[in-house]
FIDO-580894 format. One record per residue: residue in three letters; x, y, z of N, C-alpha, C in turn. Coordinates in nm, 2 decimals. Layout:
BEGIN
REC   rest      nc1      nc2      nc3     cac1     cac2     cac3      cc1      cc2      cc3
REC    Ala        X        Y        Z        X        Y        Z        X        Y        Z
...
This chain:
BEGIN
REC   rest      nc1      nc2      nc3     cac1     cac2     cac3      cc1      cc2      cc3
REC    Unk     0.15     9.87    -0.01     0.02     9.82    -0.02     0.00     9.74    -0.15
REC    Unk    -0.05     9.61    -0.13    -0.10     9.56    -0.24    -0.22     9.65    -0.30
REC    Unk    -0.28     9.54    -0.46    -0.38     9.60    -0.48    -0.52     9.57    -0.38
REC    Unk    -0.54     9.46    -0.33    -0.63     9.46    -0.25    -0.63     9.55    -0.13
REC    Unk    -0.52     9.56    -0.08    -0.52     9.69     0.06    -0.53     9.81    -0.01
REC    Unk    -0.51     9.86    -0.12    -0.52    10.01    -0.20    -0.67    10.02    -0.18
REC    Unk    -0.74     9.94    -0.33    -0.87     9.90    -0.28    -0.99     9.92    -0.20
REC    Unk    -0.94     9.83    -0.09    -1.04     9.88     0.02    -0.99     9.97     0.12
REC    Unk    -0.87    10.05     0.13    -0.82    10.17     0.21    -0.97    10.28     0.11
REC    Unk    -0.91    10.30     0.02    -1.00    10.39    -0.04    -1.10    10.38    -0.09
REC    Unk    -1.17    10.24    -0.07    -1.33    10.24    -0.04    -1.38    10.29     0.12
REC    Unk    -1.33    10.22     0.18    -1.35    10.26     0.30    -1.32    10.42     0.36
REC    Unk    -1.20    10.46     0.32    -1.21    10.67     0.33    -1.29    10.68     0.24
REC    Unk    -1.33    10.68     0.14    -1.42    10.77     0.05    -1.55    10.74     0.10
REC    Unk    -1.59    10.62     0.15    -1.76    10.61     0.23    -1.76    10.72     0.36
REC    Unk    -1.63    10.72     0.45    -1.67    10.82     0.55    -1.64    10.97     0.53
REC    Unk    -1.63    11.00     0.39    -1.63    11.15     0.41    -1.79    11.19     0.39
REC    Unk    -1.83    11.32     0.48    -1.90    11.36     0.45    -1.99    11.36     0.30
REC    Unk    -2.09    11.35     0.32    -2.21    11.38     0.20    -2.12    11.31     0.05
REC    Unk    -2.06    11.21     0.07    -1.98    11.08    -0.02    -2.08    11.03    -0.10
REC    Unk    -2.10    11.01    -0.22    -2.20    10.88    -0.28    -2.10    10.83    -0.38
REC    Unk    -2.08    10.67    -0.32    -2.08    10.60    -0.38    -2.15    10.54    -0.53
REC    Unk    -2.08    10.54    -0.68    -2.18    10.49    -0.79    -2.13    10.45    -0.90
REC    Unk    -2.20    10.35    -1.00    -2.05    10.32    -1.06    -2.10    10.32    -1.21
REC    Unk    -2.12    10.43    -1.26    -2.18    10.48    -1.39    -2.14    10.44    -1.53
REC    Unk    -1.99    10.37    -1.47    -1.93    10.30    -1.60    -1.92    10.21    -1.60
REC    Unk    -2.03    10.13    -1.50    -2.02     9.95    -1.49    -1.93     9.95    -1.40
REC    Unk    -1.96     9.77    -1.37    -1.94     9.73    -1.22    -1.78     9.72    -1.21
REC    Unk    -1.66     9.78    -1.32    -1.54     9.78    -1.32    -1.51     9.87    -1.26
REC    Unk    -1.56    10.00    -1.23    -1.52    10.18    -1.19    -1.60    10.21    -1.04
REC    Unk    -1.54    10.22    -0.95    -1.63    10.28    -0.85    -1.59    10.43    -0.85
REC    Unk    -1.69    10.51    -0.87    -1.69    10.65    -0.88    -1.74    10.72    -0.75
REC    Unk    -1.69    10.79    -0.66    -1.70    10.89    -0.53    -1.74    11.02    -0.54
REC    Unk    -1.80    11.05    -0.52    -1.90    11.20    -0.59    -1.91    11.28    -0.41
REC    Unk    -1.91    11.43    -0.42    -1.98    11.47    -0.33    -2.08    11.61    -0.43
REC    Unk    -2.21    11.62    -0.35    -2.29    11.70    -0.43    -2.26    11.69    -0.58
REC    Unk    -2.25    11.56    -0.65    -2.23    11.56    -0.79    -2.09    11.57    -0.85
REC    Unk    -2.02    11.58    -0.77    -1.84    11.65    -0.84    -1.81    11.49    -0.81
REC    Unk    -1.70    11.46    -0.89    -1.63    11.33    -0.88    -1.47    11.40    -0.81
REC    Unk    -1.44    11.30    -0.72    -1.35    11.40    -0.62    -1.25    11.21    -0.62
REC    Unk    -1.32    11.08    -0.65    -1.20    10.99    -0.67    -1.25    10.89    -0.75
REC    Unk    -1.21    10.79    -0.83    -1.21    10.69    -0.93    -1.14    10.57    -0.86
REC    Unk    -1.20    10.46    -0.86    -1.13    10.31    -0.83    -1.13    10.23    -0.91
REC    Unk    -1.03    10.16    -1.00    -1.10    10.09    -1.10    -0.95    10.03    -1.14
REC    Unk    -0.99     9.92    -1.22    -0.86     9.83    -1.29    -0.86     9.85    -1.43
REC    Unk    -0.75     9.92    -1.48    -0.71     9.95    -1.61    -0.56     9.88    -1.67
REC    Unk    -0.63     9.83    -1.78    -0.53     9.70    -1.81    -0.45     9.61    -1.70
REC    Unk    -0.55     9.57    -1.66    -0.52     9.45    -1.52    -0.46     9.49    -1.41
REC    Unk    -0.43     9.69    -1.42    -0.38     9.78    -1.30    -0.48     9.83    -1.25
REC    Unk    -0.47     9.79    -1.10    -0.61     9.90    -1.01    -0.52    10.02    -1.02
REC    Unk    -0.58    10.13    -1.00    -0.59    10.20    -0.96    -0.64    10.34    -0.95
REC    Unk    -0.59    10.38    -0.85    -0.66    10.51    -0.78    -0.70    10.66    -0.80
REC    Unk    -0.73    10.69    -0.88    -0.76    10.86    -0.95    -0.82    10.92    -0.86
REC    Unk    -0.74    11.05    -0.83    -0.78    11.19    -0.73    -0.77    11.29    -0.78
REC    Unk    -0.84    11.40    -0.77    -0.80    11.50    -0.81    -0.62    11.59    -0.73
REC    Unk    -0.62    11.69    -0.80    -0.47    11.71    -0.74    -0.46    11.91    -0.81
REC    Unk    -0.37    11.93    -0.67    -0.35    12.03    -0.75    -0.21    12.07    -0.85
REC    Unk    -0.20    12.13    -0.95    -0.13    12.09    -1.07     0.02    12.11    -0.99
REC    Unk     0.09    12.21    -0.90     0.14    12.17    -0.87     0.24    12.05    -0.80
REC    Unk     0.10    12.04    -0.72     0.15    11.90    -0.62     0.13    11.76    -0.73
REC    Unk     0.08    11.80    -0.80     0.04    11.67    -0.90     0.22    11.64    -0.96
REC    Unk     0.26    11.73    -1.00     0.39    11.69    -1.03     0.48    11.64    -0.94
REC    Unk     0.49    11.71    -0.78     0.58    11.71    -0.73     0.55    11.54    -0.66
REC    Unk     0.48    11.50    -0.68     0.41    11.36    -0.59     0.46    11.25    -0.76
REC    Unk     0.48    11.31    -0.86     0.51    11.19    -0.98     0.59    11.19    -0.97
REC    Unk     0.72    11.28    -0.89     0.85    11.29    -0.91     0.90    11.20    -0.77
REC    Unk     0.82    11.23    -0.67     0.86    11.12    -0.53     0.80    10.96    -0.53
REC    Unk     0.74    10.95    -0.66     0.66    10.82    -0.61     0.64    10.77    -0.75
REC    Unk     0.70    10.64    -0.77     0.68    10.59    -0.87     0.56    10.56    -0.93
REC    Unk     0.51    10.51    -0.80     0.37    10.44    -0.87     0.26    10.58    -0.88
REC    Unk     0.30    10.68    -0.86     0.17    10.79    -0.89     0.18    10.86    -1.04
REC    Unk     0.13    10.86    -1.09     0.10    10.90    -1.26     0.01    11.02    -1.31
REC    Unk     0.02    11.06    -1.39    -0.07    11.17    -1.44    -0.21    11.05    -1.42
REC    Unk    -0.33    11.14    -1.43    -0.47    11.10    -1.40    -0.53    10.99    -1.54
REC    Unk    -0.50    10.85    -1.50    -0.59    10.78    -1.66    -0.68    10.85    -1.70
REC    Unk    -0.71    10.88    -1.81    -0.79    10.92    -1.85    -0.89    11.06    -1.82
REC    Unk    -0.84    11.09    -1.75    -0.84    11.23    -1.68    -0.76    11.35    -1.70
REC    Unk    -0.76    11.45    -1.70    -0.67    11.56    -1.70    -0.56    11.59    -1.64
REC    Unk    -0.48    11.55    -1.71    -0.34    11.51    -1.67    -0.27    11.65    -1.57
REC    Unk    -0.29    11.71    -1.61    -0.30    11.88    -1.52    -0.34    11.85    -1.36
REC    Unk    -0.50    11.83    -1.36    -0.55    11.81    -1.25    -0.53    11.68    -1.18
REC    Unk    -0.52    11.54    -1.21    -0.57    11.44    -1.17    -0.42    11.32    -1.21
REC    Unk    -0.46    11.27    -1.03    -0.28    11.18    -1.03    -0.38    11.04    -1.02
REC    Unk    -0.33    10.95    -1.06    -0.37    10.79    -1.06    -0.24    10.73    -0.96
REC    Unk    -0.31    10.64    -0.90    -0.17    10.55    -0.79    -0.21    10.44    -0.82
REC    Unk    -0.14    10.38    -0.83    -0.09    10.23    -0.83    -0.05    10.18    -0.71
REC    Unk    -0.06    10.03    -0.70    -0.02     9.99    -0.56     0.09     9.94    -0.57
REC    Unk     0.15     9.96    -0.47     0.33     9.94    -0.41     0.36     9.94    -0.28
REC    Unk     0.47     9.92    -0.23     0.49     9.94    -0.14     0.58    10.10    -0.06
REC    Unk     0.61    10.19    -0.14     0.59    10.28    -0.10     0.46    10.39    -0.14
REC    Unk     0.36    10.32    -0.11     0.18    10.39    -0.09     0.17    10.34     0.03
REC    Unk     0.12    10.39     0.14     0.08    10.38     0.29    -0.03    10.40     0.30
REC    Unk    -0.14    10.37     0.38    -0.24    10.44     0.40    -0.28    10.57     0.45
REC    Unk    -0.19    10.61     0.49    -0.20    10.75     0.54    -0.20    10.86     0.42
REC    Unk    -0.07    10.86     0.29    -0.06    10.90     0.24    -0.21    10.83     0.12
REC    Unk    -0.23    10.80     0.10    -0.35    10.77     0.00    -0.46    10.79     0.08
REC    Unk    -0.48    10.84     0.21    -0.59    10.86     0.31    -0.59    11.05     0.25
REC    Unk    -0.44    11.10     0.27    -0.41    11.27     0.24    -0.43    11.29     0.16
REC    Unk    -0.42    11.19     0.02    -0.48    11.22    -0.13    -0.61    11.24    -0.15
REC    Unk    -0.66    11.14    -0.11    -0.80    11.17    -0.11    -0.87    11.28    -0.06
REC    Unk    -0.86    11.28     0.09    -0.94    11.37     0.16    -0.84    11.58     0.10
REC    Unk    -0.74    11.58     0.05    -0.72    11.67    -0.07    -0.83    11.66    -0.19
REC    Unk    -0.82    11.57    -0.30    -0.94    11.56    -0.35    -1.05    11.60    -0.33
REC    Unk    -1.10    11.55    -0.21    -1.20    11.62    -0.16    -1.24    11.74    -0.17
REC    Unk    -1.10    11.79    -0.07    -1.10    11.92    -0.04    -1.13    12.00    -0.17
REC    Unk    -1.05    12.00    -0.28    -1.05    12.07    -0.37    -1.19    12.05    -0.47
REC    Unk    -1.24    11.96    -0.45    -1.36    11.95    -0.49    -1.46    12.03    -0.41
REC    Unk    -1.48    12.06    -0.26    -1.60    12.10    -0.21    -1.54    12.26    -0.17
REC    Unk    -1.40    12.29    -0.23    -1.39    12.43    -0.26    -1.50    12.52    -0.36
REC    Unk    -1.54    12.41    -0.44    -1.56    12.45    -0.59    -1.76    12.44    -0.60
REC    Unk    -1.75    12.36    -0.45    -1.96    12.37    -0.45    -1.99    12.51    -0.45
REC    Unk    -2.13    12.48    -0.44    -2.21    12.63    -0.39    -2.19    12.63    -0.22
REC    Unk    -2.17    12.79    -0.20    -2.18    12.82    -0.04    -2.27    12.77     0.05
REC    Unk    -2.43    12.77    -0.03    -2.52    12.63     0.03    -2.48    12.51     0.05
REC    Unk    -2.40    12.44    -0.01    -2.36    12.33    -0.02    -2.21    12.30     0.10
REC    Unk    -2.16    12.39     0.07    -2.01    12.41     0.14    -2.09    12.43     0.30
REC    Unk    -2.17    12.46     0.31    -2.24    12.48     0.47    -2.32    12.37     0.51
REC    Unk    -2.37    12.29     0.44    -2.43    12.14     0.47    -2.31    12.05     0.51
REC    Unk    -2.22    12.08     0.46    -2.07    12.00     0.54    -1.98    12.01     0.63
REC    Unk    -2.05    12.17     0.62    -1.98    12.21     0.78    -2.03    12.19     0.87
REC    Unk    -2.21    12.17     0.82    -2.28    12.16     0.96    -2.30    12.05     1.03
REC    Unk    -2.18    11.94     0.93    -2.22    11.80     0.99    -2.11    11.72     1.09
């Protein structure tokens, strides 16, 4: 994937997940993906590099830096929790479709049970 197909792959999954808001708090450089307020992905160009911030779990965060060049500890994020991708050609959409909607996941582990039930009921 170039950076244009990175881009809009993960604009376009992050609008159809459930209760998603789109917003971009750090100016029109960052698009920021929230569900119930948690930031679950980051899109944005850092030093003339797009790319993709998800959350991850610490685990898998390593084992995906070690298969994939272009995946990185999280810019500016918690290097622990959070992997950044770059575009290349081994990123598929599938595999940055699984990142995400992980992300996700791990984020709407972490809502309130009220909240975790508004997503199930949709």
């Amino acid at each position: 994937m170039n950076d244009d197909q990175l881009e809009q792959c993960a604009l376009e999954y992050g609008q159809q997940l459930a209760f998603s808001i789109q917003s971009q708090p750090f100016g029109p450089d960052c698009e920021v993906f929230k569900v119930f307020d948690k930031v679950f992905m980051l899109i944005g160009a850092y030093s003339g590099k797009l790319l993709v911030t998800v959350k991850c779990k610490p685990e898998k965060s390593l084992e995906y830096q070690e298969l994939y060049s272009s995946i990185s500890a999280g810019y500016h994020m918690n290097k622990k929790h959070w992997i950044s991708i770059a575009s290349s050609s081994e990123i598929t959409a599938d595999l940055l479709e699984d990142l995400i909607k992980d992300s996700y996941d791990l984020v709407v582990k972490k809502l309130s049970v009220k909240d975790r039930q508004k997503i199930q009921d949709t």
